[in-house]
KOLLUM-590320 format. One record per residue (C-alpha): residue number from 1; residue in three letters; x, y, z. Coordinates in Angstrom, 3 decimals, padded with zeros to 6 digits, always signed. Each point is the difference from the previous one (the first is absolute). Example, Ala and Ser with C-alpha at 12.3 -4.5 7.8 and 13.67 -1.06 7.14 Angstrom:
2
@num=1 | residu=ALA | x=+012.300 | y=-004.500 | z=+007.800
@num=2 | residu=SER | x=+001.370 | y=+003.440 | z=-000.660
This chain:
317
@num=1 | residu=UNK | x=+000.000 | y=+000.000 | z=+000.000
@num=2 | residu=UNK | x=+002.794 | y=+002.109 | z=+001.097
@num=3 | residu=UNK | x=+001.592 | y=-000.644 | z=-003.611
@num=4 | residu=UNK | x=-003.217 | y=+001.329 | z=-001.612
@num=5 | residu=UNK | x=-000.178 | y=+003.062 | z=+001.657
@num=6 | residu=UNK | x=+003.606 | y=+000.611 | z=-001.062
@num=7 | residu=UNK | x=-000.056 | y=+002.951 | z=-002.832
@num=8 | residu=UNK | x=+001.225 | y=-001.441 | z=-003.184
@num=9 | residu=UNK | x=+003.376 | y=+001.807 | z=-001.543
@num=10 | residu=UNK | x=-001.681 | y=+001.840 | z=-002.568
@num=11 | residu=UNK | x=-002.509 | y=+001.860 | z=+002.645
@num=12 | residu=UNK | x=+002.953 | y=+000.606 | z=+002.336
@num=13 | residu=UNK | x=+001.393 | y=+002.010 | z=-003.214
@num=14 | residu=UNK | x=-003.011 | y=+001.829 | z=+000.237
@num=15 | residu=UNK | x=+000.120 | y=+001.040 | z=+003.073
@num=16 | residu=UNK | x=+003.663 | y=+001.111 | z=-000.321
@num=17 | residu=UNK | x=-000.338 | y=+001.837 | z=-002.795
@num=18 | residu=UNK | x=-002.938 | y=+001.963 | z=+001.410
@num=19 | residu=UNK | x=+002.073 | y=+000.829 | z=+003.166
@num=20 | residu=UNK | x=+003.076 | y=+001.034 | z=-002.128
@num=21 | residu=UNK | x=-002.662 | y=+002.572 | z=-002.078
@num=22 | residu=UNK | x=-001.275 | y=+001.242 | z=+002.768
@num=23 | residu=UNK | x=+003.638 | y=+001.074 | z=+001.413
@num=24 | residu=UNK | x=+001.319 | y=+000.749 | z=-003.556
@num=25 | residu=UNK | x=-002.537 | y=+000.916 | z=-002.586
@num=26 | residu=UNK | x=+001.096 | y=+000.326 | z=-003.248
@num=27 | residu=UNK | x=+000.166 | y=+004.170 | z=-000.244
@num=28 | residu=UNK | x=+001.239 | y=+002.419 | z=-002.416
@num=29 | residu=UNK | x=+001.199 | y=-001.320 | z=-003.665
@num=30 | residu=UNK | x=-000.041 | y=-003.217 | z=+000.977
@num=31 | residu=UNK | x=-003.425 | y=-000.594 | z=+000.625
@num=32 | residu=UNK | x=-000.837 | y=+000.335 | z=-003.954
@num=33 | residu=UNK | x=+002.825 | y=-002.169 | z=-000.860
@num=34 | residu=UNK | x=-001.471 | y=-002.338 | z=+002.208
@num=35 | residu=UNK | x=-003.210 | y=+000.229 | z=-001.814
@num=36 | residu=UNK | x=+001.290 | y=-000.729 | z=-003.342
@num=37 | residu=UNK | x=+001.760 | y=-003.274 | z=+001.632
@num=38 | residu=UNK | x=-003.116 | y=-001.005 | z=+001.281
@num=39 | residu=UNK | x=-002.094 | y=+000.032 | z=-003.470
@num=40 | residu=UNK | x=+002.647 | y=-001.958 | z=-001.492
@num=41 | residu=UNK | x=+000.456 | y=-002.621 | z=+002.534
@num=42 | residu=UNK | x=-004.246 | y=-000.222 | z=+000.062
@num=43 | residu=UNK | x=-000.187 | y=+000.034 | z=-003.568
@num=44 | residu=UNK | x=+002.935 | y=-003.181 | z=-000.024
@num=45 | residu=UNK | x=-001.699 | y=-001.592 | z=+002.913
@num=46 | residu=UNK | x=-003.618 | y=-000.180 | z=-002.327
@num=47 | residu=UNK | x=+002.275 | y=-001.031 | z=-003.172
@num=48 | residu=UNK | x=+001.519 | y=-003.190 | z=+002.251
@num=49 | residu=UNK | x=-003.487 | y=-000.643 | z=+001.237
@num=50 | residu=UNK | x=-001.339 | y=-000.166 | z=-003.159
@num=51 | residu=UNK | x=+002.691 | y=-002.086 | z=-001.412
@num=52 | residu=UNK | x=+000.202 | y=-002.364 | z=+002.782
@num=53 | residu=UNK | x=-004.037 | y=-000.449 | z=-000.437
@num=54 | residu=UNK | x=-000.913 | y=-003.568 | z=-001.429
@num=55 | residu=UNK | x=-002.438 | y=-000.283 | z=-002.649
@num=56 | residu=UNK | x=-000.483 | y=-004.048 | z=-000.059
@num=57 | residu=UNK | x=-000.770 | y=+000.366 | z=+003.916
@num=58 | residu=UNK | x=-002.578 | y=+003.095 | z=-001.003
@num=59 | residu=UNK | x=-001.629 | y=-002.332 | z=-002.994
@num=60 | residu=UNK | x=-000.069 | y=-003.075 | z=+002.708
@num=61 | residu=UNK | x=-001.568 | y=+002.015 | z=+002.571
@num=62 | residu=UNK | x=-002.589 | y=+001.858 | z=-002.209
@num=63 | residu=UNK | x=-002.498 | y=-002.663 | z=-000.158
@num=64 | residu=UNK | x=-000.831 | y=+000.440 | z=+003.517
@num=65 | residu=UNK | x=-002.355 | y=+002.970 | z=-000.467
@num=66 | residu=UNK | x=-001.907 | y=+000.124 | z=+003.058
@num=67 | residu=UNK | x=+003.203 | y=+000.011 | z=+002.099
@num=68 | residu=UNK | x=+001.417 | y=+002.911 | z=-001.770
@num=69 | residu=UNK | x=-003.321 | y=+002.075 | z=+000.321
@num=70 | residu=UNK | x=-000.312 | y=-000.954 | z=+003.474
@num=71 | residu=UNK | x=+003.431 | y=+001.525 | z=+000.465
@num=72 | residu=UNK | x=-000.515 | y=+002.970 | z=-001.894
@num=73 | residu=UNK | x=-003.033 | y=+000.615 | z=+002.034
@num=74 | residu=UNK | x=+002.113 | y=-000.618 | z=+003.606
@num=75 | residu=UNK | x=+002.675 | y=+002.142 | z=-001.484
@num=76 | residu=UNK | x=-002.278 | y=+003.082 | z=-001.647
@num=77 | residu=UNK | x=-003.129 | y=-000.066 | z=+001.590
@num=78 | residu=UNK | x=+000.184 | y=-001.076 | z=+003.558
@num=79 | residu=UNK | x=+002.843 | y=+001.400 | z=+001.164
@num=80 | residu=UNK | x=-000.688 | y=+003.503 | z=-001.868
@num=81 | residu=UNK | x=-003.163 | y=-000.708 | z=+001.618
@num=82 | residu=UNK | x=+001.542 | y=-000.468 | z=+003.647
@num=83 | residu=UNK | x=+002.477 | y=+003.092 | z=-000.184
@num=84 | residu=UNK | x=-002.617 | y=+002.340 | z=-001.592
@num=85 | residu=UNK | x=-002.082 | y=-000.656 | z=+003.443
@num=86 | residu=UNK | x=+003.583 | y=+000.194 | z=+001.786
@num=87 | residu=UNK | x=+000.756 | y=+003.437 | z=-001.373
@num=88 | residu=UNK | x=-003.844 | y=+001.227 | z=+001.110
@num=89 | residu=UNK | x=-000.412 | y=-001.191 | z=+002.955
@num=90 | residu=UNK | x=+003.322 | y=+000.486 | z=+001.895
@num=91 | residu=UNK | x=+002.086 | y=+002.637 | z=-002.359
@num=92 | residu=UNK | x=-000.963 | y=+002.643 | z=+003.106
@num=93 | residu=UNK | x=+001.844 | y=-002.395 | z=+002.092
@num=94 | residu=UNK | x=+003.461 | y=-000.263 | z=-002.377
@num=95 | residu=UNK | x=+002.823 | y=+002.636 | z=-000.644
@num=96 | residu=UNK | x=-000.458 | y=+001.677 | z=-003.592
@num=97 | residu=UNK | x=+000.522 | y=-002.454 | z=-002.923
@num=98 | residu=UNK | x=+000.465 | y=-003.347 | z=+002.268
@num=99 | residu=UNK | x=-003.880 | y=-000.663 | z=-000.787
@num=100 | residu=UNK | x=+000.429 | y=+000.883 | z=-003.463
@num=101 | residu=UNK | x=+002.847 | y=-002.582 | z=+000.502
@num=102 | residu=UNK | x=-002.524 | y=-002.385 | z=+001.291
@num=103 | residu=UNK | x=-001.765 | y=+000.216 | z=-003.115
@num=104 | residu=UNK | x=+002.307 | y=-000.081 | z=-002.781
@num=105 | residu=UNK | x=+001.435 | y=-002.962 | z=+001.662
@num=106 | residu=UNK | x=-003.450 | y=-001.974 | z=-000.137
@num=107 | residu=UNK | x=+000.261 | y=+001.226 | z=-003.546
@num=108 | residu=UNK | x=+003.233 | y=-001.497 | z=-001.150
@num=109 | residu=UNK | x=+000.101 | y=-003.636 | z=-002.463
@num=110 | residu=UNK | x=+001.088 | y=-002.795 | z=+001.589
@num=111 | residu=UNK | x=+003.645 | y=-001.623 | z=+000.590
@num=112 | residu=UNK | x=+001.441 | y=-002.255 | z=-002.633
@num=113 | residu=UNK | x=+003.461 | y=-001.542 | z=+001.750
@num=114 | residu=UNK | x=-001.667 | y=-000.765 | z=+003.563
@num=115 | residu=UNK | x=-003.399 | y=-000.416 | z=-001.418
@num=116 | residu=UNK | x=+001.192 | y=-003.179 | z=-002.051
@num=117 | residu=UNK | x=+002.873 | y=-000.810 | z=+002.615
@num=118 | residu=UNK | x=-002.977 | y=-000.505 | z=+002.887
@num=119 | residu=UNK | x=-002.301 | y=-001.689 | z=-002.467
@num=120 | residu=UNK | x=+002.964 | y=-002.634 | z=-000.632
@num=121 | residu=UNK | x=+000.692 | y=-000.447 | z=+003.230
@num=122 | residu=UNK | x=-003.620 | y=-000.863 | z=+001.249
@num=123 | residu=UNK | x=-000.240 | y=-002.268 | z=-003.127
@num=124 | residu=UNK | x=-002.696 | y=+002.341 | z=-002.019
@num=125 | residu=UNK | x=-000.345 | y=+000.258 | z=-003.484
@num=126 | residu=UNK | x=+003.229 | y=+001.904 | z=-000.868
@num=127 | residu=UNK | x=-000.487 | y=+000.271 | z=-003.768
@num=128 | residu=UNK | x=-003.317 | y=+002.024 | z=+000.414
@num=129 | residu=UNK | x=+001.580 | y=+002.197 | z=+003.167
@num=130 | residu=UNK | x=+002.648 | y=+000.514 | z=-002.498
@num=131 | residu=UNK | x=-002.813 | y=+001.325 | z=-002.828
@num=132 | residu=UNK | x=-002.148 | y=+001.644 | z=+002.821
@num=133 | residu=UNK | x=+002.875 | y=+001.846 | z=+001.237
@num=134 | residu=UNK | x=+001.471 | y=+001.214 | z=-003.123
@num=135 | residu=UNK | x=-002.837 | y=+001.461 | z=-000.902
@num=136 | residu=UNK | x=-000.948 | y=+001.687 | z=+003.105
@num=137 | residu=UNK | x=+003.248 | y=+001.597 | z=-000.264
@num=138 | residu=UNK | x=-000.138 | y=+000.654 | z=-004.184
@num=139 | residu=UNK | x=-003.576 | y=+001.667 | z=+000.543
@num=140 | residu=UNK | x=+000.946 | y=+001.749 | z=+003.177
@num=141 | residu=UNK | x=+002.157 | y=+002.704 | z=-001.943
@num=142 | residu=UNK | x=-003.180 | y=+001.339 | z=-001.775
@num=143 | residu=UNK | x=-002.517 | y=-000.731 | z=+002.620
@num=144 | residu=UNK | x=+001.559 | y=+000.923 | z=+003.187
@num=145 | residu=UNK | x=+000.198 | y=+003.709 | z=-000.901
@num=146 | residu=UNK | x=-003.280 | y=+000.046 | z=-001.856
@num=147 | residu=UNK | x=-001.523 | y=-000.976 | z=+003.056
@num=148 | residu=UNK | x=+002.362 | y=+002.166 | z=+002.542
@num=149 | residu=UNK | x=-001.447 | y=+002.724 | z=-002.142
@num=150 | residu=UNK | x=-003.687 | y=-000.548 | z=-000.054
@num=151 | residu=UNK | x=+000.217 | y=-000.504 | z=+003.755
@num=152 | residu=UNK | x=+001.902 | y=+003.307 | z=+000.401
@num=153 | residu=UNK | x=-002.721 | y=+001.756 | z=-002.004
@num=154 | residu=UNK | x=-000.723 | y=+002.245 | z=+002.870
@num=155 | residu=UNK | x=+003.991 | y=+000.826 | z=+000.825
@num=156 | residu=UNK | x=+001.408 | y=+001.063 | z=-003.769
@num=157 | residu=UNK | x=+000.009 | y=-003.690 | z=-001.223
@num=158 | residu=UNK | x=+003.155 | y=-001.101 | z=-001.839
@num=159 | residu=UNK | x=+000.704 | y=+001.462 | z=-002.864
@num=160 | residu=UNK | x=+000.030 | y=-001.497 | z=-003.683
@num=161 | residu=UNK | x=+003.773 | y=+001.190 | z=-000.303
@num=162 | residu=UNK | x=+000.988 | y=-002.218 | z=+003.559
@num=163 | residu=UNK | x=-002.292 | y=-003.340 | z=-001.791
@num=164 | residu=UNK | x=+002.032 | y=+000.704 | z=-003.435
@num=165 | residu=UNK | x=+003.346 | y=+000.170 | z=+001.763
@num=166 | residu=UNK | x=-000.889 | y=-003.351 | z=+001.710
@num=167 | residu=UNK | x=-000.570 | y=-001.540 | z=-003.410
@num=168 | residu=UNK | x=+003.106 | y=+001.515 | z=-001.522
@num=169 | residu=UNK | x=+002.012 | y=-001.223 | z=+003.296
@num=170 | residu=UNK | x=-001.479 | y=-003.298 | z=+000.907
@num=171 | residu=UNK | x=-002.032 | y=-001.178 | z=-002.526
@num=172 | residu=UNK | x=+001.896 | y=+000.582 | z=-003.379
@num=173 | residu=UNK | x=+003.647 | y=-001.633 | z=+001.344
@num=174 | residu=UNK | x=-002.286 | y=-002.944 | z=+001.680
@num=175 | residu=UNK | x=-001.507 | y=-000.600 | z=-003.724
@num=176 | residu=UNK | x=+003.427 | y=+000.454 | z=-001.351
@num=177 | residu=UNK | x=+001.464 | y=-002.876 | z=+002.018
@num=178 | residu=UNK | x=-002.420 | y=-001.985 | z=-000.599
@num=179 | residu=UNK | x=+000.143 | y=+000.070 | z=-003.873
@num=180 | residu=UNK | x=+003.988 | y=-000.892 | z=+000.815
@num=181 | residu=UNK | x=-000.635 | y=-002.403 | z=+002.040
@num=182 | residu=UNK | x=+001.246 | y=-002.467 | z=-002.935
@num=183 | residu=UNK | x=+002.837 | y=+001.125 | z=-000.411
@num=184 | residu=UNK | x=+001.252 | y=+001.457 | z=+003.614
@num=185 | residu=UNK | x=-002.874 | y=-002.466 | z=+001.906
@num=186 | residu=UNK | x=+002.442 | y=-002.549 | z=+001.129
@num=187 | residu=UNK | x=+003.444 | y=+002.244 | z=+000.625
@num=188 | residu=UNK | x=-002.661 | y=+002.137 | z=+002.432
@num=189 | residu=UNK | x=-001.404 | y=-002.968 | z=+002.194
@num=190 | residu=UNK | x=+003.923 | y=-001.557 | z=+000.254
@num=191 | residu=UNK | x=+001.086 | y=+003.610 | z=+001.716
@num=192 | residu=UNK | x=-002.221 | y=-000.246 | z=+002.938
@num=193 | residu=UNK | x=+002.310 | y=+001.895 | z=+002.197
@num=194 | residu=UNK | x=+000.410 | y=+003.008 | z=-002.621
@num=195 | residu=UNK | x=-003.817 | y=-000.071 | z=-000.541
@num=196 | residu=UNK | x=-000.498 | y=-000.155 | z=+004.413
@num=197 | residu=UNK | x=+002.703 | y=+002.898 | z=+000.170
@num=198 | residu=UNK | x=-002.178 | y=+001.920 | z=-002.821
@num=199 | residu=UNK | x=-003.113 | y=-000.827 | z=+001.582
@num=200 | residu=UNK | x=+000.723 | y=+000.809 | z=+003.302
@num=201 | residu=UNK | x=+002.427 | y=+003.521 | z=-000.837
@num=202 | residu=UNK | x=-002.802 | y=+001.318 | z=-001.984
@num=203 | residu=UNK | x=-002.358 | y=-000.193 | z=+002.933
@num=204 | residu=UNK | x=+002.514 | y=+001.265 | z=+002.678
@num=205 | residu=UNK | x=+000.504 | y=+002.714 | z=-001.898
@num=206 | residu=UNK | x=-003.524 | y=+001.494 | z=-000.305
@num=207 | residu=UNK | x=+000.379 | y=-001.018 | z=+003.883
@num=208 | residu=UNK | x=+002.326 | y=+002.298 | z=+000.619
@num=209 | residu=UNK | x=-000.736 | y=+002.954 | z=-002.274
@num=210 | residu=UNK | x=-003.546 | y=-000.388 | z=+001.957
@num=211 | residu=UNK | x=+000.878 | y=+000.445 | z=+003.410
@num=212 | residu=UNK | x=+002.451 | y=+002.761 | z=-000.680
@num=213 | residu=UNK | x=-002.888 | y=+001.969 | z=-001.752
@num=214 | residu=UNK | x=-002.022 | y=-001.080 | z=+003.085
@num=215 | residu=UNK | x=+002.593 | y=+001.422 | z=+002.498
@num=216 | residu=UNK | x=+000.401 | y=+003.244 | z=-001.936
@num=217 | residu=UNK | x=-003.756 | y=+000.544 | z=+000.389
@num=218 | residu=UNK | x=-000.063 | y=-001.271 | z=+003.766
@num=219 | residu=UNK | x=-002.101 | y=-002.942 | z=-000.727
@num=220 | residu=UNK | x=+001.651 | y=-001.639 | z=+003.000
@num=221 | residu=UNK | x=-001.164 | y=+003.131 | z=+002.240
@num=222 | residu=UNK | x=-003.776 | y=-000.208 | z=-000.809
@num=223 | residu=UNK | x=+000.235 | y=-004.176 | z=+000.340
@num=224 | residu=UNK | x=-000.926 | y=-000.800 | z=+003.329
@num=225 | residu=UNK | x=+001.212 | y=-003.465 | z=+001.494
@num=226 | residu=UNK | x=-003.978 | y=-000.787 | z=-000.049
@num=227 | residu=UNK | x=-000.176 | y=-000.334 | z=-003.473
@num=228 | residu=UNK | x=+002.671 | y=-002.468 | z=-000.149
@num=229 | residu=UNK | x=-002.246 | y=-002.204 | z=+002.429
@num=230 | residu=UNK | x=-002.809 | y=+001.099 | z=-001.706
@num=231 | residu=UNK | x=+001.783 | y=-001.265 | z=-003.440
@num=232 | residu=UNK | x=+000.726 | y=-003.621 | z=+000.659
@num=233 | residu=UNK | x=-003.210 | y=-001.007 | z=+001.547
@num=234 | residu=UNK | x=-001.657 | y=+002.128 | z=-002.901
@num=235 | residu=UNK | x=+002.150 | y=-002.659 | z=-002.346
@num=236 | residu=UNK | x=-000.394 | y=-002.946 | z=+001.815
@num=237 | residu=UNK | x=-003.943 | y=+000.581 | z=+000.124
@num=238 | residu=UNK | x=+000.314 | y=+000.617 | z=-003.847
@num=239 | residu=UNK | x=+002.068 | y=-003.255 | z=-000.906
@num=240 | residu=UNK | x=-002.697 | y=-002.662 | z=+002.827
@num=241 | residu=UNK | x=-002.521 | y=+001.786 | z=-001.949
@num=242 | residu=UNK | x=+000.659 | y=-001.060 | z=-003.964
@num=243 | residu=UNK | x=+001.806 | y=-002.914 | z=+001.599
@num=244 | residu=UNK | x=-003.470 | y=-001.044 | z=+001.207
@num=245 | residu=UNK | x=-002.411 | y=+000.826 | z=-002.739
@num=246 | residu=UNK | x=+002.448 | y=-001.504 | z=-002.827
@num=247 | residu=UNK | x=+000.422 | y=-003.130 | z=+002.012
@num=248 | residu=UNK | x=-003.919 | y=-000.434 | z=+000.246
@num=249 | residu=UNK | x=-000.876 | y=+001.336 | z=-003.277
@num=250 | residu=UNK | x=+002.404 | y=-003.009 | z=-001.348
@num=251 | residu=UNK | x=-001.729 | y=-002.506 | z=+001.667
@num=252 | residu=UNK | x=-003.829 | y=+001.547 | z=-000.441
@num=253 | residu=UNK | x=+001.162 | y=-000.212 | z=-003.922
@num=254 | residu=UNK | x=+000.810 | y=-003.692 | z=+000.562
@num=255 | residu=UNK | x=+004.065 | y=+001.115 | z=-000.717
@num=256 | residu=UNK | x=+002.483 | y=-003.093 | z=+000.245
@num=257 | residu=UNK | x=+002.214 | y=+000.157 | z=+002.404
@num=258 | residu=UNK | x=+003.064 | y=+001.261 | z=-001.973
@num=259 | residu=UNK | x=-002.582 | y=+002.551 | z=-001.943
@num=260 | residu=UNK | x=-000.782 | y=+000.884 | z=+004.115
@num=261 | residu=UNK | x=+003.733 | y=+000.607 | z=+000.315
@num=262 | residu=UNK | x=+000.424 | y=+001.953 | z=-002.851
@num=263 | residu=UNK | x=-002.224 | y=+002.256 | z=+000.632
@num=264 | residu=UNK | x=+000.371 | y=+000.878 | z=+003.721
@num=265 | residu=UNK | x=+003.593 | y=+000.820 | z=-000.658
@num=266 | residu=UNK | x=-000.333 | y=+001.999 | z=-002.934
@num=267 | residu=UNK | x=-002.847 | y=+001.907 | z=+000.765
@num=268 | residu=UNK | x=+001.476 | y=+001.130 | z=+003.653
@num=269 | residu=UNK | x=+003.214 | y=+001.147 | z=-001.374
@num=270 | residu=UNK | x=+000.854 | y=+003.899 | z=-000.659
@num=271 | residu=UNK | x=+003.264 | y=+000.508 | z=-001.972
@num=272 | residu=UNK | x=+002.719 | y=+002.302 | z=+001.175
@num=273 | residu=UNK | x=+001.934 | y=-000.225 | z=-003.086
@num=274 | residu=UNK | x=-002.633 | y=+001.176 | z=-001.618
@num=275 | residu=UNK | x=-001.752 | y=+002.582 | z=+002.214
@num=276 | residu=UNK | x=+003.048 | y=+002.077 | z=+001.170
@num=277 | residu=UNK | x=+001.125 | y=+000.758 | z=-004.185
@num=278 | residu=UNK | x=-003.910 | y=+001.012 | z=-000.715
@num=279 | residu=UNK | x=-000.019 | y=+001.876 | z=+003.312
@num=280 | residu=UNK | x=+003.419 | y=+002.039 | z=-001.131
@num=281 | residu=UNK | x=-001.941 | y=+000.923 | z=-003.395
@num=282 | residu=UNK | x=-003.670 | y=+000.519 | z=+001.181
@num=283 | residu=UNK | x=+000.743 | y=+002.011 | z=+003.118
@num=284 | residu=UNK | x=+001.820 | y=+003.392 | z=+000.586
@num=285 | residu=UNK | x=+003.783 | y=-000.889 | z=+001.990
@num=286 | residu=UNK | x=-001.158 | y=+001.764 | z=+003.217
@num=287 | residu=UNK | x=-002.773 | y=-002.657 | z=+000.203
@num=288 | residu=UNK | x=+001.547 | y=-003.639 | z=-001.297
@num=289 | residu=UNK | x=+001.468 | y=-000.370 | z=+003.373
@num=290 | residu=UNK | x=-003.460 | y=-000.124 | z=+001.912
@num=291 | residu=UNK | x=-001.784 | y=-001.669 | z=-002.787
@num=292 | residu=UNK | x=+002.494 | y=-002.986 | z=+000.085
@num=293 | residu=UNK | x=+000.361 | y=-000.347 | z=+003.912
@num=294 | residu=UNK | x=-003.506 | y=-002.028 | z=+000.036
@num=295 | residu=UNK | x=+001.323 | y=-002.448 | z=-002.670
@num=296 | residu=UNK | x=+003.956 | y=-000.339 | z=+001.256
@num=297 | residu=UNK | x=-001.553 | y=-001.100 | z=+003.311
@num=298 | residu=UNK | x=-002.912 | y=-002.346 | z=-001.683
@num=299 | residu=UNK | x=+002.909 | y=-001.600 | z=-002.211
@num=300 | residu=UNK | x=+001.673 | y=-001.491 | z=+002.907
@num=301 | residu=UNK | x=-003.318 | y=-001.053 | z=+002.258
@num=302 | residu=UNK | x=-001.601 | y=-002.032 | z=-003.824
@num=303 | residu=UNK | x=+003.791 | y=-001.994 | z=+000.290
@num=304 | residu=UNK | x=-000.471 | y=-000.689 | z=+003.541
@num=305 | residu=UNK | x=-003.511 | y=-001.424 | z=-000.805
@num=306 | residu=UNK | x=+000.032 | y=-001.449 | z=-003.040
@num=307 | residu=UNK | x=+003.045 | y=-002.195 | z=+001.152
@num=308 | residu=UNK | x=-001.771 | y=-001.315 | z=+003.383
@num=309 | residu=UNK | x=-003.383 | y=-000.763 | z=-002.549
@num=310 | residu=UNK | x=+001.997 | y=-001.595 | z=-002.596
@num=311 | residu=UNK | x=+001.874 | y=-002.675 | z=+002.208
@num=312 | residu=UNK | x=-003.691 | y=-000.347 | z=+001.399
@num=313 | residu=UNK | x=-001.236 | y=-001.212 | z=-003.179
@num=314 | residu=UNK | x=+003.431 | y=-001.309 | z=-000.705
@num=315 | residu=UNK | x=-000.985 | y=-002.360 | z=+003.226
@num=316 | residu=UNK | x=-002.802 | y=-001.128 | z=-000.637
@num=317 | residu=UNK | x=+000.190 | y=-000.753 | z=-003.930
């Protein structure tokens, strides 16, 4: 149990990163440097993505229909559901943009790498988590700021020039990787420590450009240790909740087991690798670190319990 509570590496370079920000934003020239860096290394981080994505597994796993609605509708409609009631009810109760933060997290597509890593380990149908997951993710560029910006309606919405630069930055080198996936497909899946390294830098990066932005304009000042609290339970409440209704909507729908399995753990999951690039597009800099709090902290309570459920069903298949 102990070992399970124990942050994986990844969200330990989180939390450094965020610490180092706050004591040594990036200021002055640097700081659009630093933003130039950081839309290359997203744009490369979609182009790997793309060319890393499997089409044989997609075509395998496309047959299962109902499954990949069922996610969709976990991933896009209950969960926008859940955080548009979060944001209304208890926004009064949050420092400016964490519920906002609350809500574009419950708007975010759905993991790919843990999605399908869980899924194999509980003994689910891993080519349609594979399908169900890449697709979450492939539709998730267009829809996730469509619907951050009808939900915003009343607050300035999100411009058509932040859902075009999303396209140009996350969409367009995804779709180009893909197409190469031929011909650079096999080089890209044998460099899984240059891929990690790519994967990973891109995200710390937008990390720490973030929280500098949010210590320049005392974020830290107006966050009250409350929220924090306030924060996890909020996620944890979030995650038994879709956890719940996915696992009984499976079995209502007469689901097979590794359909059941499927489903649960790719309709929980929220993706930080792809919610923290769409946040540093869709959001101005002085708000990105507030907006991604609610997800950095949500990121490391889904791998806590997805990997307790998943040697559950593990277990007892």
């Amino acid at each position: 149990m102990l070992a399970l509570l124990k942050p994986d590496r990844f969200t330990l370079a989180l939390v450094a990163t965020a610490i180092v920000a706050t004591i040594l934003p990036a200021t002055g020239a640097g700081a659009p440097v630093l933003k130039v860096i950081i839309a290359g290394s997203i744009a490369l981080l979609f182009f790997l993505q793309g060319a890393r994505l499997p089409r044989e597994a997609i075509i395998q796993g496309a047959v299962h229909w109902r499954l990949h609605l069922m996610v969709f509708a976990a991933t896009f409609l209950l969960f926008p559901a859940l955080g548009l009631l979060t944001k209304t009810y208890l926004q009064s109760y949050l420092a400016p943009g964490i519920a906002l933060g609350v809500l574009y997290l419950c708007l975010l597509p759905s993991t790919i790498q843990s999605s399908i890593t869980f899924t194999s380990i509980a003994g689910g149908n891993v080519a349609a988590a594979v399908c169900s997951a890449s697709a979450s993710n492939v539709i998730g560029v267009f829809l996730t700021p469509l619907l951050m910006g009808f939900l915003m309606q009343t607050q300035g919405g999100i411009s058509l020039n932040a859902i075009g630069e999303v396209v140009l930055q996350l969409l367009v080198p995804f779709l180009v990787g893909h197409l190469m996936r031929p011909w650079i497909g096999r080089w890209v899946e044998r460099q899984r420590t240059l891929t990690g390294i790519v994967d990973r830098g891109a995200i710390l990066l937008v990390v720490y450009y973030a929280f500098g932005e949010a210590t320049i304009n005392n974020l830290w000042h107006q966050l009250d240790p409350s929220d924090l609290i306030v924060l996890v339970v909020l996620n944890c409440v979030l995650l038994a909740t879709v956890l719940l209704i996915t696992t009984g909507a499976s079995r209502l729908l007469g689901f097979s087991r590794q359909d059941e399995i499927a489903l649960v753990f790719c309709g929980s999951k929220k993706s930080l690798g792809s919610g923290v690039p769409i946040a540093s597009i869709l959001f101005p800099a002085s708000m990105i670190g507030a907006v991604i709090l609610p997800l950095m902290l949500f990121h490391q309570i889904q791998l806590l319990v997805c990997a307790v459920l998943a040697r559950s069903y593990a277990e007892r298949n």
